[in-house]
C-alpha positions as CSV (number, residue, x, y, z in Angstrom):
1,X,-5.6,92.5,-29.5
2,X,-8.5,91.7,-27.7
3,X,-7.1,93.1,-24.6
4,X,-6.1,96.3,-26.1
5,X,-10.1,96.8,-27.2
6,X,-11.2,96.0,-24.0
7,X,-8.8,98.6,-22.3
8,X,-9.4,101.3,-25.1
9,X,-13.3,101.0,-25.0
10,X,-13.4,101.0,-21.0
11,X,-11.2,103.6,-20.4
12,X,-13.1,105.9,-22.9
13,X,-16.2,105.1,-20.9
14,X,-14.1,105.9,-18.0
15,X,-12.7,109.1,-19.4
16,X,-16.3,110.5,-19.5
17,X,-16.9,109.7,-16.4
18,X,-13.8,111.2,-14.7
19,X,-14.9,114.7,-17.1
20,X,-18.4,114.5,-16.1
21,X,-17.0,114.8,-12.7
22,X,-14.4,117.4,-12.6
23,X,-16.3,119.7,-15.2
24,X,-19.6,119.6,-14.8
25,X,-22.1,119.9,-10.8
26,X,-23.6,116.6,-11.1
27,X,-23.5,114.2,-8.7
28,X,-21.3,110.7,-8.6
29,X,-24.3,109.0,-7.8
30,X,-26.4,110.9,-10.9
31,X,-23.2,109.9,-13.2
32,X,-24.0,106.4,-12.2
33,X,-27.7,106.3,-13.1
34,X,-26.8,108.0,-16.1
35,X,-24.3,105.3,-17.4
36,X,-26.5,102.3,-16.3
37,X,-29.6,104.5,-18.5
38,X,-27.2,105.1,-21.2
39,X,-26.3,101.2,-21.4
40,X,-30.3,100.2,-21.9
41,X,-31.1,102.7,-24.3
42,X,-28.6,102.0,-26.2
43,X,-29.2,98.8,-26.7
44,X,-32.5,99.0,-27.5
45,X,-31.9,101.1,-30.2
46,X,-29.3,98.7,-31.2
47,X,-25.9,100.5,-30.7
48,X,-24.5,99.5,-27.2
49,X,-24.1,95.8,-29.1
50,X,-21.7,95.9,-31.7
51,X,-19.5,97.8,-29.2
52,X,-19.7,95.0,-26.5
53,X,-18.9,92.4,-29.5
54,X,-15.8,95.1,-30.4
55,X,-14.8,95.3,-26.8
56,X,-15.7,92.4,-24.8
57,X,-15.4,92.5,-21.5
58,X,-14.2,96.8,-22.2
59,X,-17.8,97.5,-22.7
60,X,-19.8,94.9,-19.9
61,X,-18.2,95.1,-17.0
62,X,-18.4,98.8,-16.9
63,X,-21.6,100.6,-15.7
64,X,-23.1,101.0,-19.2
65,X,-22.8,96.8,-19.3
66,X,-24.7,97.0,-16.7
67,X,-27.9,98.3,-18.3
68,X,-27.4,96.2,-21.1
69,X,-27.6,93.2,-19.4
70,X,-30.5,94.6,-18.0
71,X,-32.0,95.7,-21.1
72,X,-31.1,91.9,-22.9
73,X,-32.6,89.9,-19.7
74,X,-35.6,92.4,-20.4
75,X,-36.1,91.3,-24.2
76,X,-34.8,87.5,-23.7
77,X,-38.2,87.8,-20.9
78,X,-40.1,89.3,-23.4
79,X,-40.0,87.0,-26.3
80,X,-40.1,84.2,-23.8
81,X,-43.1,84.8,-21.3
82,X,-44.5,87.7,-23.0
83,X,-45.5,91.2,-21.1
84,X,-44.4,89.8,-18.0
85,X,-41.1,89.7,-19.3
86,X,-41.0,93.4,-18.5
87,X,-41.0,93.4,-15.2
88,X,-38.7,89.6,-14.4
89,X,-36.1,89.6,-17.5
90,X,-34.0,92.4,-15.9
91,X,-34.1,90.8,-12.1
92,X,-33.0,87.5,-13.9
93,X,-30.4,89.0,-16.1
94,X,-28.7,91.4,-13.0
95,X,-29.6,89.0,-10.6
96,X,-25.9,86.8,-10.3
97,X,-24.1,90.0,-10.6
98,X,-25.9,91.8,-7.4
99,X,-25.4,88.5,-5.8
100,X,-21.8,88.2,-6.3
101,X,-21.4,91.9,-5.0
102,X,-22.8,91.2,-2.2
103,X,-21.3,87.6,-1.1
104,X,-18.0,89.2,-2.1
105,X,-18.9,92.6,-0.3
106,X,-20.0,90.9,3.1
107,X,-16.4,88.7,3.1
108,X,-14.3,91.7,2.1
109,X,-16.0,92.9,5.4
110,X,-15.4,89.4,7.7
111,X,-11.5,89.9,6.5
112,X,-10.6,93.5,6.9
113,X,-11.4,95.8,9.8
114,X,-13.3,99.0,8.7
115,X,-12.5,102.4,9.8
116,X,-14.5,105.6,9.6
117,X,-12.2,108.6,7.7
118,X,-11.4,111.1,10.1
């Protein structure tokens, strides 16, 4: 059952998405910010949470996870070394994530040969 959550609750984040694409002017990279936004603020006011514990991985591994693991490193921080948790607890708590992108990014790039679209 757990797998059924996390597929239900990611593709609905999906879904809007794929709508905010086709029916609306704003930009990919907009939609992005937007998500990773949406993720933070809604944990701080406490709803992004019980959907992650719903959904699992469904709810953190897309973008809106994202910004709450920002927004969780940020508080952990904050609790633990005070105002200067502000600016380190979201570098800690996104910091193996960015790293695995890029370790896996640059050897996705040693194995295949990359092409321009023509």
């Amino acid at each position: 059952m757990e797998y059924v959550k996390a597929f239900v609750v990611g593709g609905i984040i999906c879904v809007i998405g794929q709508i905010l694409i086709d029916k609306t002017n704003i930009t990919p990279a907009r939609i992005l910010v937007t998500f990773v936004t949406a993720g933070v603020i809604l944990t701080a006011i406490g709803i992004y949470d019980p959907i992650v514990k719903f959904a699992g991985a469904g709810a953190t591994v897309p973008l809106p996870g994202f910004g709450y693991a920002l927004a969780n490193g940020v508080i952990k921080e904050i609790k633990e070394s005070g105002a200067l948790g502000i600016f380190t607890g979201g570098v800690k708590a996104g910091a193996g994530g960015i790293t695995a992108a890029i370790i896996f990014g640059y050897i996705i790039a040693l194995i295949f040969d990359p092409k321009t679209k023509r």
